[in-house]
C-alpha positions as CSV (number, residue, x, y, z in Angstrom):
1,X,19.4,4.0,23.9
2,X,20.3,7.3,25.0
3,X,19.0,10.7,23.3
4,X,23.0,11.7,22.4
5,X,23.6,8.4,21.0
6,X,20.2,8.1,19.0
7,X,21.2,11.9,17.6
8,X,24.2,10.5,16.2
9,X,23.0,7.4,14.0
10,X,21.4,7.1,10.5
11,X,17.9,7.8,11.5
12,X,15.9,9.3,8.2
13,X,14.7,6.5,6.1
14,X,12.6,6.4,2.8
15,X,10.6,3.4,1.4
16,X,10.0,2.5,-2.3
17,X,8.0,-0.4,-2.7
18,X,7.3,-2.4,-6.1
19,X,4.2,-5.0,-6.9
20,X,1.1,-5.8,-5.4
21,X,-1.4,-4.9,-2.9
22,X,0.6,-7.2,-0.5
23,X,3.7,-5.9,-0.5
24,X,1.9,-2.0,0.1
25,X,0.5,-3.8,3.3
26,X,4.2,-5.2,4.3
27,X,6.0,-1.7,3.7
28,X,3.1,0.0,5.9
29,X,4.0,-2.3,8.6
30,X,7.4,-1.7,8.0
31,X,7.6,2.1,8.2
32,X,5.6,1.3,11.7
33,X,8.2,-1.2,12.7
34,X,11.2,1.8,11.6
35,X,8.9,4.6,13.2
36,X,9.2,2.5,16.8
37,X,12.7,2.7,16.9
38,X,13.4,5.7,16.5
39,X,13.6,6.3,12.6
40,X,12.2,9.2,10.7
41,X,10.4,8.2,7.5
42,X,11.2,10.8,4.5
43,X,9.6,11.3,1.8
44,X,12.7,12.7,-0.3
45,X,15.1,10.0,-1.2
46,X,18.1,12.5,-1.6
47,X,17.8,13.2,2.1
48,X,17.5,9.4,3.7
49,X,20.6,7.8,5.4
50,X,19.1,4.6,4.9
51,X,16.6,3.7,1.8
52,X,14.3,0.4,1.5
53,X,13.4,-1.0,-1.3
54,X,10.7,-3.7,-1.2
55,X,10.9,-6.2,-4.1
56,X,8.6,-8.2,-6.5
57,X,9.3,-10.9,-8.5
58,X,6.6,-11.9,-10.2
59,X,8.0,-10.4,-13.7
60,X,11.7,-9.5,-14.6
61,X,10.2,-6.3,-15.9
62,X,9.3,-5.7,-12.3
63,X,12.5,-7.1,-11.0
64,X,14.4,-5.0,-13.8
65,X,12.3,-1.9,-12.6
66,X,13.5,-2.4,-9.2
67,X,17.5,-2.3,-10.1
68,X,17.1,0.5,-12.3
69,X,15.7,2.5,-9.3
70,X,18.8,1.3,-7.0
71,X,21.2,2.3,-9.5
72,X,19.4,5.7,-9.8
73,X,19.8,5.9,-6.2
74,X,23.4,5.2,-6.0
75,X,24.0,7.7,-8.3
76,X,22.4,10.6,-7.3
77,X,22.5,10.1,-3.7
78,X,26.0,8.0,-3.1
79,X,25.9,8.9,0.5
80,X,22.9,6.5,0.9
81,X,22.9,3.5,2.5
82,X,20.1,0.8,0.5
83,X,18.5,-2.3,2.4
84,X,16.6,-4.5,-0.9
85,X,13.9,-6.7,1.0
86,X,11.4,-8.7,-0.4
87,X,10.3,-11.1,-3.3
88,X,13.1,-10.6,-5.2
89,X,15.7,-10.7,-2.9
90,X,14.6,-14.6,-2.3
91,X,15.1,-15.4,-6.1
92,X,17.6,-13.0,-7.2
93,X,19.7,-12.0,-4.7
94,X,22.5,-11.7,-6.3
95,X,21.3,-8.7,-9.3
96,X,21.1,-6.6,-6.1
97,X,24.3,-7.3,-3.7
98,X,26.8,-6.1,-6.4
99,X,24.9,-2.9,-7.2
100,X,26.6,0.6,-5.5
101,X,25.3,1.3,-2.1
102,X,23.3,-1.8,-1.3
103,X,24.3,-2.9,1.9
104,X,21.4,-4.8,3.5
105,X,19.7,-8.0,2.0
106,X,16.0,-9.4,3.7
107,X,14.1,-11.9,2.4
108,X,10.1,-11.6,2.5
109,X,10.1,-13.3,6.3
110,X,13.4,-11.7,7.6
111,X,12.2,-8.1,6.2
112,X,9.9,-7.7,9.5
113,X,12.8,-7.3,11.8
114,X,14.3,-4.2,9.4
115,X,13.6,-1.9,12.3
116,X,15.9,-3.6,14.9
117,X,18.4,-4.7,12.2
118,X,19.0,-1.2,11.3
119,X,19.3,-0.2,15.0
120,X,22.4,-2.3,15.1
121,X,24.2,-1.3,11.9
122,X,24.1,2.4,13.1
123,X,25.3,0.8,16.6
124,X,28.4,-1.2,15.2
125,X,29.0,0.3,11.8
126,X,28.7,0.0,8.2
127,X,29.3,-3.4,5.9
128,X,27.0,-5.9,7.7
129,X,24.7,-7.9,5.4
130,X,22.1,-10.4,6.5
131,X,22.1,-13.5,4.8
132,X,18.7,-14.0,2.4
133,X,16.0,-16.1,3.2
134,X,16.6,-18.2,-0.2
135,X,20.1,-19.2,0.5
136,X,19.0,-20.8,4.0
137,X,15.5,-22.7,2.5
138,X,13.5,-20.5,5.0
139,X,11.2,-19.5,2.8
140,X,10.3,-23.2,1.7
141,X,10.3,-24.5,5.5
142,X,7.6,-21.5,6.3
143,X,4.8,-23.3,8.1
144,X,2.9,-20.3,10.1
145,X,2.1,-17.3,9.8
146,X,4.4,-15.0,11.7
147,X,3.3,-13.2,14.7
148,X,3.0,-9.4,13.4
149,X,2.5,-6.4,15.5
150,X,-1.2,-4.6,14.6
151,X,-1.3,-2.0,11.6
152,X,-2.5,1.3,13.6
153,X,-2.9,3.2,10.5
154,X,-2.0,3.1,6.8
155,X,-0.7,6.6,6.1
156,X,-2.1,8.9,3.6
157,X,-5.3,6.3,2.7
158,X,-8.8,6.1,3.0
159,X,-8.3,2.6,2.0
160,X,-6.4,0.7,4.2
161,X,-4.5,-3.2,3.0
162,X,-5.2,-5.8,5.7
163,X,-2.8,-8.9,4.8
164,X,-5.0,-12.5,5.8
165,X,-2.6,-14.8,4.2
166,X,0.5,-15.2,2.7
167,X,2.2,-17.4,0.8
168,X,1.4,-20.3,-2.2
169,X,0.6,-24.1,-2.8
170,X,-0.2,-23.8,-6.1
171,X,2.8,-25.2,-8.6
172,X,1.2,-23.3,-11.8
173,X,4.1,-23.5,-14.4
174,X,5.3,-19.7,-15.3
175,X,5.0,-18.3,-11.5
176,X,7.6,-17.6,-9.2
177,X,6.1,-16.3,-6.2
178,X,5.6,-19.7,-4.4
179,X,9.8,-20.2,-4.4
180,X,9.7,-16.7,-3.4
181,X,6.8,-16.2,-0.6
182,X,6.7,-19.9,0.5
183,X,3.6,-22.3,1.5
184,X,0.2,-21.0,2.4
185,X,0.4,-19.6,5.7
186,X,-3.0,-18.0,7.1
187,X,-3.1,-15.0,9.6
188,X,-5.1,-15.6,13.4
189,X,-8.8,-14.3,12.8
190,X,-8.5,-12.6,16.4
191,X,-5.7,-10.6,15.1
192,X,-7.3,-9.7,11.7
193,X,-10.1,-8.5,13.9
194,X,-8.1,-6.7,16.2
195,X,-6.4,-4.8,13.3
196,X,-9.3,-4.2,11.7
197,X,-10.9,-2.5,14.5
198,X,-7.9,-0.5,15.3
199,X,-8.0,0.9,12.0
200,X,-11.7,1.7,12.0
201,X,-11.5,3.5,14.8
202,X,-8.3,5.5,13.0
203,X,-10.8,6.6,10.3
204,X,-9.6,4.4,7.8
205,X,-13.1,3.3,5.9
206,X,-12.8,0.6,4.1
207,X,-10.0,-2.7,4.5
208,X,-8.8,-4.4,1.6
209,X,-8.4,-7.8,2.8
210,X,-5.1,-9.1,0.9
211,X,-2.5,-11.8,0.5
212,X,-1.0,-14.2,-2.1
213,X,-4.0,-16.5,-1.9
214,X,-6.5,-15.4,0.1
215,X,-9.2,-18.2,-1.0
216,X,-6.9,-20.1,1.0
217,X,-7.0,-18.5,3.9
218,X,-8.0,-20.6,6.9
219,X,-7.1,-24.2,5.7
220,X,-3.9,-24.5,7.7
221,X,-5.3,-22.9,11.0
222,X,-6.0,-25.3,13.8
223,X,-9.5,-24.6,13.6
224,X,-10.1,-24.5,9.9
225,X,-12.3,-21.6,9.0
226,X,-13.4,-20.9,5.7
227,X,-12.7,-16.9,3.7
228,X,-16.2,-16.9,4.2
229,X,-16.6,-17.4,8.0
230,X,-13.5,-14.8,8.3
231,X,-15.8,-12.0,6.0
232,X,-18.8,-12.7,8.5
233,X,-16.6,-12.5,11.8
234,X,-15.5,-9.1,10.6
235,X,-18.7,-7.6,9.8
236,X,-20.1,-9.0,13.0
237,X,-17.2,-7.2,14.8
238,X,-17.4,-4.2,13.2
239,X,-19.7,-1.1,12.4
240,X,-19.0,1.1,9.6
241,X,-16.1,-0.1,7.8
242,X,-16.7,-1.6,4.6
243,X,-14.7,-4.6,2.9
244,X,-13.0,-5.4,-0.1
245,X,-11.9,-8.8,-1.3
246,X,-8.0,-8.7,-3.3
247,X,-7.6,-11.4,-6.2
248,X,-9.4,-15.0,-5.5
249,X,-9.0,-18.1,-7.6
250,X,-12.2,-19.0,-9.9
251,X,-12.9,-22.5,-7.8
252,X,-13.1,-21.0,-4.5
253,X,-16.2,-18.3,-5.0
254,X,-18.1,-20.7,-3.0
255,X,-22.1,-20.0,-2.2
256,X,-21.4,-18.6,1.4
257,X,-19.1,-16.2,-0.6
258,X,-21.4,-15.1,-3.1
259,X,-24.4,-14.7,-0.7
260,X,-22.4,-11.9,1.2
261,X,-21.2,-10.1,-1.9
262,X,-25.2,-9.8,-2.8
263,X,-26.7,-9.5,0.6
264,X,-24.3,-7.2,2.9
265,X,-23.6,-3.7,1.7
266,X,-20.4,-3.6,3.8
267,X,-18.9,-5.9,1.2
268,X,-18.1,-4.3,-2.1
269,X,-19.4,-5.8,-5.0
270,X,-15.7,-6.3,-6.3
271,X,-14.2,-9.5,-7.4
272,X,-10.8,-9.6,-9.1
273,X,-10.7,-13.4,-10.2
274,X,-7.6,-14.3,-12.5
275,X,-8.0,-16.1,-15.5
276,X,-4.8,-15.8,-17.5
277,X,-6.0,-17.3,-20.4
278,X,-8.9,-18.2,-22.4
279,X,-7.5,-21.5,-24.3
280,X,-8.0,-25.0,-22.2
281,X,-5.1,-26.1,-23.9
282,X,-3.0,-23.7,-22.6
283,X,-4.1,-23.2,-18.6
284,X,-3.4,-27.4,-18.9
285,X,0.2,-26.1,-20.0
286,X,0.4,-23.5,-17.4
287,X,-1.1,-25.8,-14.6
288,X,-4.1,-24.2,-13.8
289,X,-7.0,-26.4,-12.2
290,X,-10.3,-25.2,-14.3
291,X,-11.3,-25.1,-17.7
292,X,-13.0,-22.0,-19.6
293,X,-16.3,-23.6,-19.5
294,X,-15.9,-23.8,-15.4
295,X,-14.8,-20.2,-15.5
296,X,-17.6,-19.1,-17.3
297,X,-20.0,-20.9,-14.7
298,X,-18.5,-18.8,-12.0
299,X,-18.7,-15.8,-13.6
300,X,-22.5,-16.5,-14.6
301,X,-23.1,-17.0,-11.0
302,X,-21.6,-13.5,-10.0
303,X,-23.4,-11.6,-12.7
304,X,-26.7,-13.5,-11.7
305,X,-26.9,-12.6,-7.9
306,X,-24.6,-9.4,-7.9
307,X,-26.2,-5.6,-9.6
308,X,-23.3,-3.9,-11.7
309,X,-20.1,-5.8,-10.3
310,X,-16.7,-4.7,-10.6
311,X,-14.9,-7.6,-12.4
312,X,-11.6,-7.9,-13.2
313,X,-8.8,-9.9,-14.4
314,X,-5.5,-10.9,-15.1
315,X,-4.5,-12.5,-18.6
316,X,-1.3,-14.1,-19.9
317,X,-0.1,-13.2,-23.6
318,X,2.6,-15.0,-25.2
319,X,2.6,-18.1,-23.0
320,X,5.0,-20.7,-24.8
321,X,4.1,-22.5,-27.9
322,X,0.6,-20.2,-28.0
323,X,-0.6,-20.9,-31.3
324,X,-2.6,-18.4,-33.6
325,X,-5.8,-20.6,-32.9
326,X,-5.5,-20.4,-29.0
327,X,-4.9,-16.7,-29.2
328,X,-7.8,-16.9,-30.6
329,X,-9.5,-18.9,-28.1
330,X,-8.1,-16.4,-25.9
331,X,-9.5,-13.8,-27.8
332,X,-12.8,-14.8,-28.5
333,X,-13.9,-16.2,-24.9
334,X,-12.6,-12.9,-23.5
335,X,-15.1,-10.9,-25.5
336,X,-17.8,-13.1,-24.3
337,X,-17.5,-12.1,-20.5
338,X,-18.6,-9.0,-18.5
339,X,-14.6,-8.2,-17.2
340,X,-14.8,-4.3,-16.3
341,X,-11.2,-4.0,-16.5
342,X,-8.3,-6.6,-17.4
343,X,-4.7,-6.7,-16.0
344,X,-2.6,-7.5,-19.4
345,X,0.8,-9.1,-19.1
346,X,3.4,-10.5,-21.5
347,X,5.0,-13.7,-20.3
348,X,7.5,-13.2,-18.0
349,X,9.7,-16.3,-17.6
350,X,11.1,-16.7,-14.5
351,X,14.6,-19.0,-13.8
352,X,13.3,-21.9,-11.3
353,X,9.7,-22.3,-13.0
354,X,8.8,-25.1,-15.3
355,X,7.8,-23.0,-18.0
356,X,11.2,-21.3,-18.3
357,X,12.3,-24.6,-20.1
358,X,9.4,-24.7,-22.3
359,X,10.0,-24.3,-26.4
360,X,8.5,-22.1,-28.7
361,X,8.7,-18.7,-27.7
362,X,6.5,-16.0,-29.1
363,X,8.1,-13.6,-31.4
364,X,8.3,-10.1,-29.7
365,X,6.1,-8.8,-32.7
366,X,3.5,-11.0,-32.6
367,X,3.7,-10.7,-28.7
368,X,3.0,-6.5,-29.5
369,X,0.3,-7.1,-31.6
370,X,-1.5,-9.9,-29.4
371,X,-1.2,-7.6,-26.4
372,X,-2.5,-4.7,-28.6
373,X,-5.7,-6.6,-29.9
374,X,-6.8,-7.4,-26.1
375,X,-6.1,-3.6,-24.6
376,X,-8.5,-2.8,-27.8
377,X,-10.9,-5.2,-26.0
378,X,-10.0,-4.2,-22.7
379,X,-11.1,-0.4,-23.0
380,X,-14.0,-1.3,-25.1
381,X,-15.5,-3.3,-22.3
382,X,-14.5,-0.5,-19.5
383,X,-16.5,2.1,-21.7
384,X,-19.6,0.5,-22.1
385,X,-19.5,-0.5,-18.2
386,X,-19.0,2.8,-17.4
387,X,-21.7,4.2,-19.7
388,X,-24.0,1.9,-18.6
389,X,-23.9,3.1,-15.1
390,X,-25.5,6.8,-15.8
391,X,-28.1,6.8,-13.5
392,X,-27.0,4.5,-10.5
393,X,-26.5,5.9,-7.1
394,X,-22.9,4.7,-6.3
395,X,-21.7,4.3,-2.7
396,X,-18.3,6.5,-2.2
397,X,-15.4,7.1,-0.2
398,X,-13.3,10.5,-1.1
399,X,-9.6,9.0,-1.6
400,X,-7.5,12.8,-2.7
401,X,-8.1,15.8,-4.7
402,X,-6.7,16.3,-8.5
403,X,-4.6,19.5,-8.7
404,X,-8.0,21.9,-10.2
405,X,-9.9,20.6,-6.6
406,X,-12.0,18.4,-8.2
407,X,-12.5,14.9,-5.5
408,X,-11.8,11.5,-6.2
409,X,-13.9,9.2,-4.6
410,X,-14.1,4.8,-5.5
411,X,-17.4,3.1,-5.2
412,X,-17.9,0.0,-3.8
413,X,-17.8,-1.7,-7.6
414,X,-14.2,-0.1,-7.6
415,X,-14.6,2.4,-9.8
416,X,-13.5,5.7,-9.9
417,X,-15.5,8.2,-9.5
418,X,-14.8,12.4,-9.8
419,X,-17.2,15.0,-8.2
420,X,-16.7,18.6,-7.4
421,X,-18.3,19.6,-4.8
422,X,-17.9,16.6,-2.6
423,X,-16.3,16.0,0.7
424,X,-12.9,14.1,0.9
425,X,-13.6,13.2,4.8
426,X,-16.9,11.6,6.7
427,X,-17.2,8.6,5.4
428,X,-19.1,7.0,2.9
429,X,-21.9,9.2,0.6
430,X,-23.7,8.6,-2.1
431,X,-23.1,10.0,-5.5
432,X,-25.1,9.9,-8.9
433,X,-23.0,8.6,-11.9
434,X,-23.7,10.5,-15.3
435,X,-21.0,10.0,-18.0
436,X,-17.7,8.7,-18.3
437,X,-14.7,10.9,-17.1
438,X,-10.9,10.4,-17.7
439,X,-10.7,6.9,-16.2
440,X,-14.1,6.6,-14.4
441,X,-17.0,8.5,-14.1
442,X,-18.2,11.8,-13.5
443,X,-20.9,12.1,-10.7
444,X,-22.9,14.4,-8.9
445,X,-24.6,14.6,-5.4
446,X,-28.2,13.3,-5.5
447,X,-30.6,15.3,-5.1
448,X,-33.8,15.4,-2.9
449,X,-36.5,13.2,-3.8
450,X,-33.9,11.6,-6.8
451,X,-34.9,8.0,-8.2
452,X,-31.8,7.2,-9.1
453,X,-30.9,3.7,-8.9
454,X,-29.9,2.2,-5.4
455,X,-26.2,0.1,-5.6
């Protein structure tokens, strides 16, 4: 493409992206993808030619989130042209295609070509749409992994996303993201290792390895290879950066697993393991494999080889037919265990799942108060976790600064951590914890000759 014609095409493009940890690693990759041909990424909406939204679908509050922002931009910047990738775009394509200014539709596979698919509009003009993934069955055929270029760098972050895996076989009963992401599909190790080194050596200091289900990862590959065997590759084949594992399922903390977590310092003491909800007769409802006792087995095994974990949580309120006395279950078991933090979510049903046709909705008062009685429990449990950590010599990385200068740094047990005086580049340093702060704690550099206590 010549320089005249490149001049005379859409070329400034900004990104919005909605949901988890996964799609932040896709719209990274994407922004590289846009970058290498020729695009300018903005970060001012009102000035873009072309804006992308990447979608999630695992709530219509998310989903509803998602239009709202497309209408906003279609108001205040009509000029824009808006391509609506992702999750949603697989299950609800249709909310977006009628909305003002929406002129590109990619599904969670089709998304990666964005960059030369944008090339082209500009080339032949405006109105083109690109058939989602949904309305051809691509995302249910998915059977590997795509090949991906490497992440160089993830922009603006100490903490850089690292997607193993994508995809889900699980069929649990309220959840939308296996119509929506398709089959377990896990990533090469050589190429994890290849991106992982590339962005160690672009100063990036610790890798969140992430995906839909990333205790499956390595059970489709030719050569099976276990989570495990992945984690031990990359430490082998690294030197500084450290690791974090994203959300696992309760059954697949295996021993190898939980050796690692207590034995190598490169791998935070961090486990986000979902439980959704506390009552066996409802996980049975929602199609979930383990029982509360067999959660609580797990967790007595993290908490028995592993000093002052971050744990943390997802939970389920409102599920359908979810009696008084199973809230309770709910309640009471989740009291019982060590969680430092808890994601809490209102059912969301979803058209396609099983438990969109259930009976016996939750009244949205109860609903309220339910959700009110477990944030009460929630912060109770992060407050005395954070107290309880006055003394310990955490292990750091400085992510950004708050506006007064003051540095905010995340230890390896994922929490936050606020110091004054420390640096927001080097690497990793160790910082004293004294008492809670805002939403973490407030620590100090150690000094000489300090006992405090080690991890």
């Amino acid at each position: 493409m010549t320089e005249g014609l490149m001049s005379g095409l859409s070329r400034r493009i900004f990104f919005n992206t909605f949901g988890c940890k996964t799609n932040q690693y896709d719209s990274a990759l994407l922004k590289q993808s846009v970058e290498e041909e020729g695009f300018v990424i903005t970060e001012d909406f009102s000035s873009a030619d072309w804006v992308v939204v990447n979608t999630c679908a695992v709530t219509r509050r998310g989903e509803d989130k998602a239009c709202q922002w497309v209408r906003r931009v279609g108001r205040e910047h009509p000029g824009a042209k808006i391509a609506v990738v992702g999750c949603s775009v697989e299950v609800s394509a249709g909310r977006f295609s009628r909305l003002p200014g929406v002129r590109l539709l990619l599904g969670t596979e089709e998304k990666f070509r964005l960059g030369r698919i944008l090339t082209g509009l500009d080339e032949t003009g405006p109105g083109y749409q690109v058939e989602p993934a949904c309305q051809s069955g691509l995302a249910s055929r998915l059977e590997r992994y795509p090949s991906t270029p490497v992440l160089r760098a993830h922009v603006g972050r100490a903490r850089a996303f690292v997607k193993i895996q994508d995809g889900c076989d699980n069929r649990c009963t309220y959840c939308i993201v296996p119509f929506a992401r398709g089959p377990s599909r896990s990533r090469l190790p050589d190429e994890i290792v290849r991106e992982v080194k590339t962005l160690e050596e672009a100063g990036h200091c610790e890798a969140v390895l992430t995906g839909i289900h990333i205790g499956r990862y390595g059970s489709d590959l030719p050569r099976p290879l276990a989570l495990a065997s992945l984690v031990e590759k990359l430490l082998n084949q690294t030197s500084a950066i450290r690791f974090r594992l994203s959300s696992l399922e309760v059954g697949e903390l295996d021993q190898r697993l939980l050796e690692l977590l207590s034995g190598e310092r490169r791998l935070c003491r961090h486990l986000h393991i979902p439980l959704q909800h506390g009552s066996a007769g409802v996980l049975r409802r929602m199609g979930r494999t383990y029982t509360p006792q067999h959660y609580r087995e797990a967790i007595d095994k993290v908490t028995g080889r592993i000093h002052s974990p971050g744990l943390g949580t997802d939970i389920i309120v409102g599920f359908p037919g979810e009696t008084r006395e199973e809230f309770e279950e709910c309640f009471n078991f989740i009291a019982s265990l060590p969680f430092t933090y808890m994601h809490i979510f209102p059912y969301s049903p979803r058209p396609g799942t099983q438990a969109a046709e259930f009976d016996n909705r939750i009244p949205k008062n109860i609903l309220r108060e339910r959700i009110k009685v477990l944030h009460e429990v929630s912060d109770r449990k992060k407050n005395s976790f954070l107290e309880g950590l006055a003394g310990s010599r955490l292990r750091v990385i400085g992510e950004s600064r708050l506006g007064s200068g003051i540095a905010v740094c995340r230890a390896d047990n994922y929490v936050r951590v606020y110091c004054r005086e420390c640096p927001l580049s080097g690497g990793f340093f160790d910082l004293v914890a004294e008492n809670p702060w805002r939403d973490g704690v407030w620590g100090s550099l150690p000094h000489e000759g300090a006992s405090a206590q080690d991890r």
